[in-house]
C-alpha positions in Angstrom: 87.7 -135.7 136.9 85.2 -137.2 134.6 84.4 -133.8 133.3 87.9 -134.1 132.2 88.1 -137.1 129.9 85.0 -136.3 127.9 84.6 -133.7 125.3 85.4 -133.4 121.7 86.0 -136.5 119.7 90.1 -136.0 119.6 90.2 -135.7 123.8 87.7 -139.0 124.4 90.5 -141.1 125.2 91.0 -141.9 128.9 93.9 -139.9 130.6 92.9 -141.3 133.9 95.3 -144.2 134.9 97.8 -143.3 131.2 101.5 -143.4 132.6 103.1 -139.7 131.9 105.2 -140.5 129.2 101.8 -142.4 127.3 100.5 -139.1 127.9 103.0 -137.1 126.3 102.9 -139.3 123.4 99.9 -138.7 122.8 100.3 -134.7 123.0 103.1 -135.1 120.1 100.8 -137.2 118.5 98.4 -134.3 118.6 100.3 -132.0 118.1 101.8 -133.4 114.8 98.0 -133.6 113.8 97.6 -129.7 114.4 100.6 -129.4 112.6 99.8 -131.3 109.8 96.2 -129.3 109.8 98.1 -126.2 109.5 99.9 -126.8 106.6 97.0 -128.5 105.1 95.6 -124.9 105.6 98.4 -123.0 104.5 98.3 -125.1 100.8 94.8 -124.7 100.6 95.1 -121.2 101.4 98.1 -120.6 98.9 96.1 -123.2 96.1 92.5 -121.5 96.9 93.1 -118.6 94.7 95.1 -120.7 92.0 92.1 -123.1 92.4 89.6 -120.3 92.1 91.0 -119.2 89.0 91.2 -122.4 87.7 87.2 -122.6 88.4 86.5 -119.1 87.2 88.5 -120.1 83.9 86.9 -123.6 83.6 83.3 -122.1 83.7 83.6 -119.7 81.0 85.2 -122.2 79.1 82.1 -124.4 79.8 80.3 -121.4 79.0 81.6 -120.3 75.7 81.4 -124.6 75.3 77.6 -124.5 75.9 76.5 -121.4 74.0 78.7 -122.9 70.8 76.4 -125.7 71.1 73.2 -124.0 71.8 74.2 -122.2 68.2 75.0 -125.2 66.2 72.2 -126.8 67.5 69.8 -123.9 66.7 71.5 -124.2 63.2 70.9 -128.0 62.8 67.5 -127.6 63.9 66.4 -125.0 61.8 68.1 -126.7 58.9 65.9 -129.9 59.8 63.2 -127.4 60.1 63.4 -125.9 57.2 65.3 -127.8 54.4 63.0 -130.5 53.8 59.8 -128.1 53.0 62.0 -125.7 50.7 63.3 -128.3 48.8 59.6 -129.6 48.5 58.9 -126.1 47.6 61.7 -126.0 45.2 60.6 -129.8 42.9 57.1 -128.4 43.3 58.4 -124.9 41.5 60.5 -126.3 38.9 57.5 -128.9 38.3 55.0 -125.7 37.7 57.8 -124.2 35.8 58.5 -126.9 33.5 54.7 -127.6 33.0 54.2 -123.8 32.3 56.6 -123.9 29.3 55.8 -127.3 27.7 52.2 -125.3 27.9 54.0 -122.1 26.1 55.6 -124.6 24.0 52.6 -126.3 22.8 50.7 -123.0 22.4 53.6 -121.3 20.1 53.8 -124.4 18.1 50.1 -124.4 17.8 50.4 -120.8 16.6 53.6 -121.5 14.4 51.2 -124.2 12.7 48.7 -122.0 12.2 50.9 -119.4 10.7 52.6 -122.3 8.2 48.8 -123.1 7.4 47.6 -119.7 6.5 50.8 -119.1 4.7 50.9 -122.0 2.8 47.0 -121.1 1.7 48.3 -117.8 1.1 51.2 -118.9 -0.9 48.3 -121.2 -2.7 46.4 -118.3 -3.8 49.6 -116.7 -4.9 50.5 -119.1 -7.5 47.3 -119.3 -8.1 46.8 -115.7 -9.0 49.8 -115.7 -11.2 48.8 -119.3 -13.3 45.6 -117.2 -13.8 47.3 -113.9 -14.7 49.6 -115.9 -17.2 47.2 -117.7 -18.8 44.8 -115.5 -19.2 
């Protein structure tokens, strides 16, 4: 008999000395358990594939979730990358550029001088040449 009262942990209880109608309380008691078990079963059963759906429909949401923010990410670092230097590049350019034509500036009004000065020598001589033709 005391092979009888051990066992797994639902049957450790000692049936030895229980009155019979202690025992059969305790077999509805057990036997609402199993019951109880079963239909815990059946729900997850019936739930499992809603709930596996569920799953399957969460992780390509978290997915699609991840990947948009692996691109926007990408996108904001590369603009932090590379927005800083081209805009460098782009004062530096417009400085070259606006230092180039103050240069062509200078140099055509330099020449634009030079042309008024030979002109006006030449418009010199001119008058020159006909005060002498007149007069003489």
């Amino acid at each position: 008999m005391q092979e009888g009262k051990t066992g797994k942990p639902i049957f450790r209880h000692r049936y030895i000395g229980m009155k019979e109608e202690a025992i059969r309380e305790e077999v509805d008691r057990l036997q609402m358990e199993v019951y109880a078990l079963e239909k815990a079963l059946d729900s997850f059963e019936k739930n499992g594939k809603e709930n596996w759906n569920l799953i399957i429909e969460g992780q390509k949401k978290n997915e699609e979730l991840i990947s948009s923010i692996d691109e926007r990410f990408s996108r904001l670092q590369s603009n932090l990358d590379y927005e800083a230097p081209l805009k460098k590049q782009l004062v530096s350019i417009t400085k070259d550029m606006g230092e180039k034509l103050k240069d062509a500036n200078r140099q055509g009004w330099s020449r634009l001088e030079q042309f008024l000065l030979i002109d006006t020598i030449l418009l010199f001589v001119v008058i020159v040449l006909i005060v002498v033709s007149i007069l003489v």
